[in-house]
N, C-alpha and C positions, 0 to 999 in steps of 0.2 A: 666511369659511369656518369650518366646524365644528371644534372641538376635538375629536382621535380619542383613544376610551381603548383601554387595554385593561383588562379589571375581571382581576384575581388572587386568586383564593379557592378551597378544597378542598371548604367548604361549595356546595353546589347551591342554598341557600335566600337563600345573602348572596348569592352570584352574580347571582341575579335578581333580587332587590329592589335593587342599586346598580346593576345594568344598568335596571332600570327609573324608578330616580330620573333616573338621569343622561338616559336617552333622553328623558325628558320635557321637557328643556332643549331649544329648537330651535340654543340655542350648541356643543351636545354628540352626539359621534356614537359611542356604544361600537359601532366594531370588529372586536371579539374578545373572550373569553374564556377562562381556563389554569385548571386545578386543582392543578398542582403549581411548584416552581420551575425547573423543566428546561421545560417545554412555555410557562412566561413570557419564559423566554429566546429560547425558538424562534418564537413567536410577536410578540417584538418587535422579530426581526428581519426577520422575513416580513412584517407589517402597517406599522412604521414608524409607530408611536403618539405620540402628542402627550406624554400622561400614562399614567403604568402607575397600578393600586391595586393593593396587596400585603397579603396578610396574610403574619404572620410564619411561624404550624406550619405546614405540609403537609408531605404524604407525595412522599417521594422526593428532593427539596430543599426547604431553608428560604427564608423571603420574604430573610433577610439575604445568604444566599450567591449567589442570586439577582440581588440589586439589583448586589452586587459583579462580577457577572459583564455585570449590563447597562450598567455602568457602563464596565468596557473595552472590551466588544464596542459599543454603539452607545447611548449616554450619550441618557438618557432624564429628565425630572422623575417620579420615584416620589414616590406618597401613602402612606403605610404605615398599616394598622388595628392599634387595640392594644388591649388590655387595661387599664382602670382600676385595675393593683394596681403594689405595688412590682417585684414581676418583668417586668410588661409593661411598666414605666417602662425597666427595665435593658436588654430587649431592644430597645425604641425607640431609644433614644438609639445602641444597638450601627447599628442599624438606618440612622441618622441619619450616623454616623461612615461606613460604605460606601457611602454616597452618595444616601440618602433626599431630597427635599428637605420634607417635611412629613409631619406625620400625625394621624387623627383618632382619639378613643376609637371601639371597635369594642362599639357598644352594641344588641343586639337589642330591649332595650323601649324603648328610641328611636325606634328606626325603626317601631315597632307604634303608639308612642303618638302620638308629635308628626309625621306624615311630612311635612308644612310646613317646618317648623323645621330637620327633618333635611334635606330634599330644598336648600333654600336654604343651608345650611353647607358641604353637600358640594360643590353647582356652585360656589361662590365659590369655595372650596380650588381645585378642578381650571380653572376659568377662569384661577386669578391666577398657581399655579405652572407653567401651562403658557407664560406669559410669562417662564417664569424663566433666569435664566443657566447651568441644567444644560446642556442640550442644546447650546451652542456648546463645550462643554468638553472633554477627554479626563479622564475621572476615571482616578486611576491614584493607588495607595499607594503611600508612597516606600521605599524598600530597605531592609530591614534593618538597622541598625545595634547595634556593638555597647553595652551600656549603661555611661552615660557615673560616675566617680566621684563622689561622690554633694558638693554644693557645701558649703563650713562656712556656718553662719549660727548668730548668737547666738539663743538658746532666746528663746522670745516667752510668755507667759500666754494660754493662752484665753479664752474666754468661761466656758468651767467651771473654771477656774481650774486647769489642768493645763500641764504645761510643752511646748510643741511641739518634735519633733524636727526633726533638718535633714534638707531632700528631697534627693533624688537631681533634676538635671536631666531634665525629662522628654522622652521622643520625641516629634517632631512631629505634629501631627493632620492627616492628608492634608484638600485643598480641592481644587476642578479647578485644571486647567492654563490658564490662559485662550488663547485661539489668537489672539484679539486685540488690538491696543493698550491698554493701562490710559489711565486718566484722569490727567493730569498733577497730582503730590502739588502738597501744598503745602511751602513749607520747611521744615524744621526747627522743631520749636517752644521757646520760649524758656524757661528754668530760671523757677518761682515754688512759694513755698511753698504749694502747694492746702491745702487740711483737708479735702477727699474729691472722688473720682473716682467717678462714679453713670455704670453704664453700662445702653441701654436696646437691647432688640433683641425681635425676633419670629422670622420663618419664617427658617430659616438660622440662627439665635441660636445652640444647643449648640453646633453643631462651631464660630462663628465665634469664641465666648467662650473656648472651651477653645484656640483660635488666641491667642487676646490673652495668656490668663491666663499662660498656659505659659511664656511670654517673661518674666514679670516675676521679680525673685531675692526670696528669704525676705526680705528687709530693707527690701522696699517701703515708703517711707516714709509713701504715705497710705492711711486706710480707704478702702473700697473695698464699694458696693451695689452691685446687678445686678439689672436688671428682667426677668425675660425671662418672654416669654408662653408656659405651660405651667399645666395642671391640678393640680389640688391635689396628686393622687397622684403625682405625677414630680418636683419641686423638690425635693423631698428624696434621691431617685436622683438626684437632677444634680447637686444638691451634690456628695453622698459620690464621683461619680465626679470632678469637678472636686477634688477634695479631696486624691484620689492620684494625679491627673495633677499637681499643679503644687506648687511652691516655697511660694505664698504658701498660706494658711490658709481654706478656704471652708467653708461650713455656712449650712442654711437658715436664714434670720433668725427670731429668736424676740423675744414683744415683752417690750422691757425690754434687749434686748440692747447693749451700748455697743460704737461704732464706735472700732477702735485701728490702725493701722498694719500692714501684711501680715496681714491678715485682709480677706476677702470676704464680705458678707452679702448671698445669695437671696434674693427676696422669696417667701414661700410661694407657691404656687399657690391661687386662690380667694379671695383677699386683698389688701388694700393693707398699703404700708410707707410710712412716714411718718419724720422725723428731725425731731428737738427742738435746739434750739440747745445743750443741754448734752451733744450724742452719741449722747445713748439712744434707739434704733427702738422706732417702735409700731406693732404690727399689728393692724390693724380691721379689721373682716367686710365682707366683699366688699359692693360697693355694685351692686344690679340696677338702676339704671338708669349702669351705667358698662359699653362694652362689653368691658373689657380687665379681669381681675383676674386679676396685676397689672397696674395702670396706670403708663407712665413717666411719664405727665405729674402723676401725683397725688405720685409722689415727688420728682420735679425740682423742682416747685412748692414740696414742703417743704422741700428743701435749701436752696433759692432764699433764703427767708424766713430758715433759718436762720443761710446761711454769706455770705451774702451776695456777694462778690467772688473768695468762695475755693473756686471748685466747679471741676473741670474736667469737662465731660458730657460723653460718648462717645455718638453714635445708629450703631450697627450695623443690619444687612438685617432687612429684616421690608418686610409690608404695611403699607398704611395710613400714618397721619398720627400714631399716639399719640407723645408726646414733642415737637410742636413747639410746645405751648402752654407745655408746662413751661420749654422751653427756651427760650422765649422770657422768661421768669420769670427764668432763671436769664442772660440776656443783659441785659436792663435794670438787675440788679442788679451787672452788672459782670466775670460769670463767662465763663468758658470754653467755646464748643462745637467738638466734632468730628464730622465726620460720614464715614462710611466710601464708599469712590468707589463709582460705578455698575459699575465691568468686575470687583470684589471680591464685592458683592454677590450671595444667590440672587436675594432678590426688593430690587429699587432703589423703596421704599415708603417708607418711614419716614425716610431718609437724603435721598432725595429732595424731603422735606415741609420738614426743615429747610434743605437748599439753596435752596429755590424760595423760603423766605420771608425768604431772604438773613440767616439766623442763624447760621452755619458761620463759624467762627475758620479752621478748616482742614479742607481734605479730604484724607484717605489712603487708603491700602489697608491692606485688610486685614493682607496680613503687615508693615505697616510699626508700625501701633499700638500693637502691644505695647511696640517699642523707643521710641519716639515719647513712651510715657506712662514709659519710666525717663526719658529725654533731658529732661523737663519737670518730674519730681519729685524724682530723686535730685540 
């Protein structure tokens, strides 16, 4: 059976060229059409769509208050279009927070130049998160709360040599509700001194990292890299927002950077990260024949080499298989993996590649990892 979209655009011109990529797919059946975010609400609940596409501006409502809206009323996988700059990183990731499950750069000389290229990225997005775990969920933000006294933690050195302040605990990042049984954890994991925790994620990554990170206190005893699949222009917005949501200390990795305790290092978008046995990240130019920059498996692989028996790897939701070659690097060498459960998951891809190739120390959920990785480091 055909995946139904419905395409969300103000533009009349996107309209129809992603209505006409997508109809080209005999896997893909656009449905319907909305120009604003009031007539995408209405219209998904009239047609009952697979996948929505959103762009963020329109007139009358926005793609973000929209999504929010589809998400209580009848919990849909939204694609979200964006903008290549730092503003459309900020609204993305807002985007992602109310319940987006993915998104593309919204590029019109793409689509003129390459329509091959384009027409093949876009069905795969809309094929794989229409398998996603949105749609069984009730998405719903949690209540209010008021904000919590802010935690003591001893001052830490940055990377620029500036003294960190202590955070304030942060509010929770809503996820769905799941309606049905989780996947049974594993125990408890057991206290060891790691020298770095490398966590690797794709589609679902933002909200499920800013789930992790948030849990952990300023005094996190290990460094701390993060791989997550996003374009060059957004790893620097998802730092600085991961930066003021949470305790511990994050920023885009730069190269030359040394890895220290309560600090997070992003891997750029566009780019590999790499680790040297003395701490210090190297970032080197994207490699075209690698399909992921960044790649988890090109930094597991380094950690691997480097720390040998002292890595603990996290693989969170995403597509695809990238991380299980690293982790299997990081497995022969004696280290650590976790991998997040299938019912926590948007897309059960990446998590799934390391369970299938029997490399998983342990499986959890998502809201349990956070605590999971104090219980094993602190």
């Amino acid at each position: 059976m055909a995946v139904k979209v419905l395409v969300v655009d103000d533009s009349g011109f996107f309209r129809r060229r992603v209505s006409e990529i997508l109809s080209a797919d005999s896997n893909i059946q656009v449905v319907g059409t909305a120009t604003n975010g009031k007539e995408a609400i209405d219209q998904a609940l009239a047609l009952k769509p697979d996948v929505i596409t959103m762009d963020y501006e329109m007139p009358m409502m926005d793609g973000i208050t929209a999504v929010r809206h589809i998400m209580q009323r009848c919990p849909t996988p939204v694609l979200m279009f964006s903008s290549l700059t730092h503003e459309g990183a900020r609204v993305t990731l807002d985007a992602l927070d109310a319940g987006a499950v993915d998104f593309l750069p919204k590029n019109f000389e793409d689509i003129s130049r390459n329509p091959e290229k384009v027409k093949q990225l876009l069905c795969e997005k809309i094929l794989s998160i229409s398998r996603s775990n949105r749609r069984v969920s009730a998405y719903s933000a949690p209540a209010p709360v008021a904000a919590p006294a802010p935690t003591p933690a001893p001052s830490s050195v940055s990377s620029y040599g500036s003294s960190a302040p202590a955070r304030s605990a942060p509010a929770p990042v809503p996820i769905p509700a799941r309606t049905h049984a989780a996947t049974p954890s594993s125990p408890a994991p057991k206290r060891k001194a790691y020298k770095l925790v490398a966590i690797g994620t794709s589609t679902g990554g933002p909200v499920a990292l800013q789930r992790v990170l948030t849990q952990l206190p300023a005094n996190f005893p290990a460094p701390i890299v993060l791989i997550q699949h996003m374009p060059a222009a957004f790893t620097k917005a998802f730092a600085e927002r991961l930066d003021k949501l949470c305790r511990i200390s994050v920023k885009e990795a730069e190269d030359g950077d040394i890895l220290r305790p309560g600090l997070a290092l992003l891997a750029p978008g566009g780019k590999q990260m790499m680790i040297d046995g003395r701490g210090a990240v190297k970032i080197l130019p994207g490699d075209e024949r690698l399909n992921y920059k960044p790649c988890v498996d090109i930094t597991f692989g380094s950690a691997a080499k480097s720390y040998g028996d002292k890595v603990l790897a996290v693989v969170l939701t995403g597509m695809g298989a990238d991380g299980r070659e690293g982790a299997r690097l990081l497995k022969q060498g004696g280290s650590a993996i976790w991998a997040q459960d299938e019912a926590s998951c948007v897309i059960y891809g990446m998590p799934m590649a390391i369970v299938k190739a029997e490399l998983a120390d342990a499986v959890y959920s998502l809201d349990d990892i956070g605590r999971h990785l104090v219980e094993a480091c602190l």
